[in-house]
DOVOVO-697864 format. One record per residue (C-alpha): residue in one letter; chain; residue number from 1; x, y, z. Coordinates in steps of 0.2 Angstrom, whole numbers. Each point is the difference from the previous one (the first is absolute). Layout:
N
R residu chaine num c1 c2 c3
R A A NUM X Y Z;
...
***
This chain:
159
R residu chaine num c1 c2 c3
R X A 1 66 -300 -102;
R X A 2 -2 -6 17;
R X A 3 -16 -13 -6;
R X A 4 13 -4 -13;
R X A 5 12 -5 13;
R X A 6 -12 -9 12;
R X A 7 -5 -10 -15;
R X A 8 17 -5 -3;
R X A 9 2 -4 19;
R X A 10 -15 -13 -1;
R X A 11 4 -6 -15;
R X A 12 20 -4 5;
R X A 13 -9 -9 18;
R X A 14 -13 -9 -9;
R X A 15 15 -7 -13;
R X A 16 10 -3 14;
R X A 17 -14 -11 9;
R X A 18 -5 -11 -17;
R X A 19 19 -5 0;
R X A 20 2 -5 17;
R X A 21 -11 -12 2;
R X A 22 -1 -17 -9;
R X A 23 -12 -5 -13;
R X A 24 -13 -15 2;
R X A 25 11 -11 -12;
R X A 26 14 4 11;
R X A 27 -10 -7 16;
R X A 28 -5 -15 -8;
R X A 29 17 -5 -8;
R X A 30 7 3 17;
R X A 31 -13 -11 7;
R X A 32 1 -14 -14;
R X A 33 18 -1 4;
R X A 34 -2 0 18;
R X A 35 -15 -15 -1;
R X A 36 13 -11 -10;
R X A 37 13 1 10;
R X A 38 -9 -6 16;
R X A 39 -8 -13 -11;
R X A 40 18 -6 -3;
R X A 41 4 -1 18;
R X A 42 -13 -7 4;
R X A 43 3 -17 -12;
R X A 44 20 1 7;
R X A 45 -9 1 19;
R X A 46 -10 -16 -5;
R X A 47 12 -10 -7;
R X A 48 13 4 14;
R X A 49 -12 -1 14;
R X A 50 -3 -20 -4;
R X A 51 19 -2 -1;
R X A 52 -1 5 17;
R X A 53 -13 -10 6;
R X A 54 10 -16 -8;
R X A 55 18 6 9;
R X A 56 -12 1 17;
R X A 57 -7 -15 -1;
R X A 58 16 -11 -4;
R X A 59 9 9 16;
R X A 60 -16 -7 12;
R X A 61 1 -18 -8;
R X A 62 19 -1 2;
R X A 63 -2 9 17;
R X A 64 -13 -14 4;
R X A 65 13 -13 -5;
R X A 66 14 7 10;
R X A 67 -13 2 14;
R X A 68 -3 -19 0;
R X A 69 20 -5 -1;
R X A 70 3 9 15;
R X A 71 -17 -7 10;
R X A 72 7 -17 -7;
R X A 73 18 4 6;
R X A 74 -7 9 18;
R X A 75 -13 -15 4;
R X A 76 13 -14 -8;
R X A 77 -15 -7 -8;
R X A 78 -7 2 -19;
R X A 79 -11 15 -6;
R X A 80 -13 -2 -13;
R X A 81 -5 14 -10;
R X A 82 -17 -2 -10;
R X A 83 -3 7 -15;
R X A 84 -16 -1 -9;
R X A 85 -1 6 -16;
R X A 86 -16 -2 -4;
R X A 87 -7 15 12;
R X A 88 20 8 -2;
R X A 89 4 -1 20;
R X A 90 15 -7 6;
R X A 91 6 -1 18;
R X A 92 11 -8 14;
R X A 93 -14 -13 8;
R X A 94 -9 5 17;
R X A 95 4 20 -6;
R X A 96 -9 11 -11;
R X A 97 1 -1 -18;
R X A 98 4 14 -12;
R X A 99 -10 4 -17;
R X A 100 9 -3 -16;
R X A 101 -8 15 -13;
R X A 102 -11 -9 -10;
R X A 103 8 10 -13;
R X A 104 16 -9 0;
R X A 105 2 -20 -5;
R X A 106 7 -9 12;
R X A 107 8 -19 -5;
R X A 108 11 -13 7;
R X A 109 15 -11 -5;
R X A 110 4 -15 11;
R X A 111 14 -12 3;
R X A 112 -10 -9 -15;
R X A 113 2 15 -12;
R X A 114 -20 -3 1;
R X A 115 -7 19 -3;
R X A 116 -16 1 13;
R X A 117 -13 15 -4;
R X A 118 -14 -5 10;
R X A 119 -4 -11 16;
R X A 120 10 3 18;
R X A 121 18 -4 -1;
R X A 122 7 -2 18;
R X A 123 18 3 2;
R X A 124 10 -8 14;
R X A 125 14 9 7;
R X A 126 13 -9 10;
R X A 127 9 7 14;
R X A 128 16 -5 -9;
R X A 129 -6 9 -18;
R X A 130 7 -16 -10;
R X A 131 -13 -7 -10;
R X A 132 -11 14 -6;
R X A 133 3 1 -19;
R X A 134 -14 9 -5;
R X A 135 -4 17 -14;
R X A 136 -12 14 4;
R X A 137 -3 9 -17;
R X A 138 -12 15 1;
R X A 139 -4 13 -14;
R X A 140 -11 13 -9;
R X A 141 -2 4 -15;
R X A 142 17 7 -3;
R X A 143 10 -4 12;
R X A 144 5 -22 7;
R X A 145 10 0 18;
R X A 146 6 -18 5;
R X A 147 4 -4 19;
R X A 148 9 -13 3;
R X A 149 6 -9 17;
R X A 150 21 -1 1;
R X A 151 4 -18 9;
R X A 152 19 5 1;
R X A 153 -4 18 9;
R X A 154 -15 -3 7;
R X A 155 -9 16 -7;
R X A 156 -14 4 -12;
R X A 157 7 7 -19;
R X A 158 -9 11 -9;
R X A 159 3 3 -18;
***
C-alpha cells in the first residue's frame, strides 16, 4: 500500500511537470510570431526614418536662407547662397556648405518658371528681400516639400 501510494506520488508530479511546461510547437509559434512583428517594425522604422531625414534637411536649407536675409540685413549688403546640385551642397558663400542626402532630389524653380536639376544655381539675396522670387522643391520617394521665399513678409514658407 505504501509503494501503491509513492507511485501515485510520482506519477501526480511527473503529470504535473509535462503540463507545465510548453511544447516545441508552442516555442516556435511564439517565435514566428515574435520574428514577424519586428519585421513589421522594422519596414514602418525605414520608411519613417527617411521622412525624417527629408523634414531635417528642409529646416537647414530654410535655416540657411534665413541665415543669409539677416547677414544681408546686418552688413546692408547682398548675400549669395550657392547651391550645386550636382554634388547636393548648398551654402551661404565664404561658410561651409552643408550636404544634401543624396537620397533626396533636390530641383529649382526660378523667376523664369525654368525647372534647374543640375549645374550651380547661385541665389542673390538682397538686404531689402524684394526681388527674390525663386522655389526650392525637395522630395523622396513618397513625400514633395516646397520652400518658397515670401517677398511681402520677408520669410521662407514651407509647404
Amino acid at each position: 500500500m505504501i509503494r501503491n501510494c509513492l507511485f501515485d506520488i510520482r506519477y501526480s508530479r511527473m503529470m504535473n511537470k509535462k503540463e507545465a511546461g510548453f511544447t516545441l510547437l508552442e516555442l516556435m509559434i511564439v517565435l514566428l510570431l515574435s520574428l514577424l512583428i519586428l519585421g513589421l517594425v522594422m519596414v514602418s522604422f525605414a520608411n519613417l526614418l527617411s521622412s525624417v531625414k527629408l523634414q531635417t534637411t528642409v529646416r537647414e536649407f530654410a535655416a540657411t536662407l534665413r541665415q543669409a536675409r539677416d547677414l544681408a540685413k546686418i552688413h546692408g549688403e547682398p548675400q549669395e547662397v550657392t547651391i550645386d546640385l550636382d554634388s547636393k551642397e548648398y551654402g551661404i558663400e565664404g561658410r561651409r556648405n552643408k550636404k544634401i542626402l543624396s537620397s533626396l532630389d533636390f530641383k529649382i524653380i526660378d523667376s523664369t518658371n525654368d525647372e534647374i536639376r543640375s549645374g550651380k544655381y547661385h541665389l542673390v539675396i538682397d538686404p531689402n528681400w524684394g526681388n527674390e522670387n525663386v522655389a526650392f522643391q525637395l522630395s523622396n520617394s513618397k513625400k514633395n516639400i516646397w520652400i518658397r521665399l515670401d517677398p511681402l513678409m520677408g520669410a521662407v514658407v514651407s509647404k
